[in-house]
C-alpha positions, 0 to 999 in steps of 0.5 A: 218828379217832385219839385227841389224845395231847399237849395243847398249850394257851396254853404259855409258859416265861420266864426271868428274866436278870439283868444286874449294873450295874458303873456307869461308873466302875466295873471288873469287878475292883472290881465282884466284890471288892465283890459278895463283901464284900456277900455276907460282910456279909449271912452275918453279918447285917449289914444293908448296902445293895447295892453293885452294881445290878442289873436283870432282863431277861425272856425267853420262851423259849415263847410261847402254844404250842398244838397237839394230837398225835394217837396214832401221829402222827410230828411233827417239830419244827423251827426255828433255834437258840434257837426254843423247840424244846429247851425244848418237849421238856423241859416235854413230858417233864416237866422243866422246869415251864411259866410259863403255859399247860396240857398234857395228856399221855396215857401213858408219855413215854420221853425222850432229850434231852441227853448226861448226862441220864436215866442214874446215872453211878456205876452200870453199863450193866446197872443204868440199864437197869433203873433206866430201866424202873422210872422208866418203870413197867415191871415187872422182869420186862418190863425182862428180857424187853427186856433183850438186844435193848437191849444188842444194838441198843447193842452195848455188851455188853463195857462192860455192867457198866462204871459210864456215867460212863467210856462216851464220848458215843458210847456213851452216847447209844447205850444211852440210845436203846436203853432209851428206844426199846425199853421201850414207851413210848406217846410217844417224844421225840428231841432233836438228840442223835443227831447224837453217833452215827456215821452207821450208828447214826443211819439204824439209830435212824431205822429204830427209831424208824420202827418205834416209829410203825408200831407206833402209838406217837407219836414227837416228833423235833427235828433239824436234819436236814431229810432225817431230819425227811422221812423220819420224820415226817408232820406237824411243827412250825415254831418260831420265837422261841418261837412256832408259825410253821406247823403241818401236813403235813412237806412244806409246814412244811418248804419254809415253813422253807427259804423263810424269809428269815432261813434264809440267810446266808453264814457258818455255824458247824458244831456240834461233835461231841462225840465225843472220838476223833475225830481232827478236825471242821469248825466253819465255812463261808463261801459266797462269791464269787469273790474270797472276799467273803461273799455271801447268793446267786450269780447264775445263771452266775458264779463261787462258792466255799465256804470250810471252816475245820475243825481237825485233832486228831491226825494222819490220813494220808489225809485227804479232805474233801468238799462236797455240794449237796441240794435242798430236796426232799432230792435230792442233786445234786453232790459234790465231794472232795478228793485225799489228804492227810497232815496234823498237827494244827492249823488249816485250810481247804478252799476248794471253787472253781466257775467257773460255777454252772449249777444253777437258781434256789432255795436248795440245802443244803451238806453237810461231810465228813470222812474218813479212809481212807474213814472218815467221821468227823465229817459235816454236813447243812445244814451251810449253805444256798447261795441261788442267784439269777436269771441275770447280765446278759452271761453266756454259759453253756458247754454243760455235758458230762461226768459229771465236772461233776456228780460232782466239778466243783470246784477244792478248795485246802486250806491252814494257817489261823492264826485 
């Protein structure tokens, strides 16, 4: 029986949010000039009543988390925004300090959480790479024998000597993983923060990281890819509102999370990448019905829609977008792209119409693409979920016939949009 590695036992983190009580008849001007006379009065030591009350709020982020992780065990560790999963990650690696509870940690943690975190910025590539290492206990002669293939599976060996401040994200979170994957970590965590990377990085650092766990290293892997968290990991955990959820074998935590209640809804706001050259992004989808309401699900038979509000930077002259649909199973099942388009920079959606929905009941997961003269440059899983309920009364269903209705069977519009 393999070794616990991690120890989780009781783990709670609270934060304390305070809230400034401007009063009813006070405004927010008044209320920070007199904050600011408060403020000079106690610099020179005058004893003076507070102006503007205050009170505090209590959050916990964690609430007694337990769970042990054995050596080689490959967790993935899921939930929706504001579950708790950043804040695991950062007591695990020894970031932040927990309020309560213990942990027990057995070997070197190699972290890679957050753009901007675990590198220097006024040194160079090379340097961090050997300050990393250091902070790790390796030796500089094991940082050495490391050192090429860190730099090649980067590819940043023109910038090598460059100061890490001017990389983009891109070419940061790069390196960032190169070094935390490659000095020999006994236990490697992975945050969302791959998502900065195009689409060939990311399936080159699953592999690593696959790689990493066969060699019987543990690996921790937060993503909102449910198709890369399957593929990874084994076990995973479910989070939700600080608290474990469900915990177990990756295929019944994750059919738990796709079946939650609250998972579905029908407007999504899309992440942002955080790559800047990239001449645009989406940043929200709406599932609707045919007259363009919102809508939680689609009867079996009826028409549907999805709306794709997105946002040119600079100008593309062949720009394409396209919307998929996954089963929860992570099997593709249609994809639908549009035609050519030159556009300027500004505002814009995509509205991908359907006369008749004929797949079967359950919850699908909606894939964003955008691209450029077949250059994908910003791509979404689970972009949205489509929930599709049981049959509408008094439809007749058409035969389905062609390969078309399954590759490309949806009218797609894309037109200027003034939020």
């Amino acid at each position: 029986m393999s070794e616990a590695i991690i120890q989780v036992e009781n783990l709670s983190k609270k934060y304390v949010i305070n809230h400034q009580n401007l009063g009813p008849n006070r405004s927010l001007r008044e209320a920070i000039s007199n904050t600011a006379k408060s403020i000079g009065k106690k610099l020179i030591n005058h004893s003076t009543k507070e102006i503007s009350s205050s009170t505090n709020e209590e959050f916990w982020a964690l609430k007694d988390v337990s769970f042990e992780i054995n050596q080689g065990d490959r967790v993935g560790i899921i939930g929706r925004n504001g579950a708790g999963k950043s804040t695991l990650l950062k007591i695990l690696s020894r970031i932040t300090e927990p309020t309560k509870g213990k942990i027990k940690i057995k070997g070197r943690v190699a972290s890679l959480l957050e753009v901007g975190t675990g590198f220097h910025p006024e040194l160079s590539g090379r340097e961090n790479v050997y300050l990393n290492g250091t902070i790790l206990g390796m030796s500089r002669m094991e940082i050495k024998k490391k050192f090429d293939e860190i730099i090649d599976f980067a590819e940043i060996e023109k910038f090598l000597d460059t100061p890490v401040k001017r990389y983009s994200s891109g070419m940061y979170v790069r390196l960032a993983f190169a070094v935390a994957a490659h000095l020999e970590p006994e236990i490697l965590v992975v945050d969302e923060v791959l998502a900065v990377g195009d689409l060939n990085f990311q399936k080159k650092c699953l592999g690593k990281m696959e790689n990493v766990a066969d060699e019987g290293r543990t690996v921790l892997f937060v993503s909102h890819n449910m198709a890369a968290i399957r593929r990874l990991c084994d076990r995973a955990i479910l989070l939700e509102k600080g608290n474990v959820k469900i915990k177990g074998d990756v295929s019944d935590v994750l059919h738990t999370y796709v079946e939650s209640s609250d998972h579905v809804q029908s407007v999504y706001d899309i992440q942002q990448p955080t790559e800047q050259n990239i001449p645009g992004y989406a940043y929200k989808l709406t599932v609707e019905d045919e007259f363009g309401a919102p809508v939680l699900s689609i009867p079996v038979g009826k028409p549907w829609q999805v709306r794709v509000n997105f946002k040119i930077t600079k100008r593309v002259e062949s720009f394409i977008i396209a919307l998929g649909l996954i089963t929860s199973d992570e099997v593709p099942l249609q994809t639908s792209w549009s035609i050519p388009h030159s556009l300027s920079p500004g505002e814009y959606q995509a509205v991908f119409q359907e006369k008749v929905i004929l797949l079967g009941t359950g919850r699908y997961s909606l894939v964003v693409g955008l691209s450029e003269s077949n250059h994908t440059f910003h791509y979404v899983r689970d972009a949205g979920v489509l929930e599709i309920a049981d049959f509408a009364e008094g439809i007749d269903l058409p035969a389905i016939s062609g390969v078309g209705s399954v590759l490309n069977p949806m009218n797609i519009e894309i037109s200027s949009f003034n939020p």
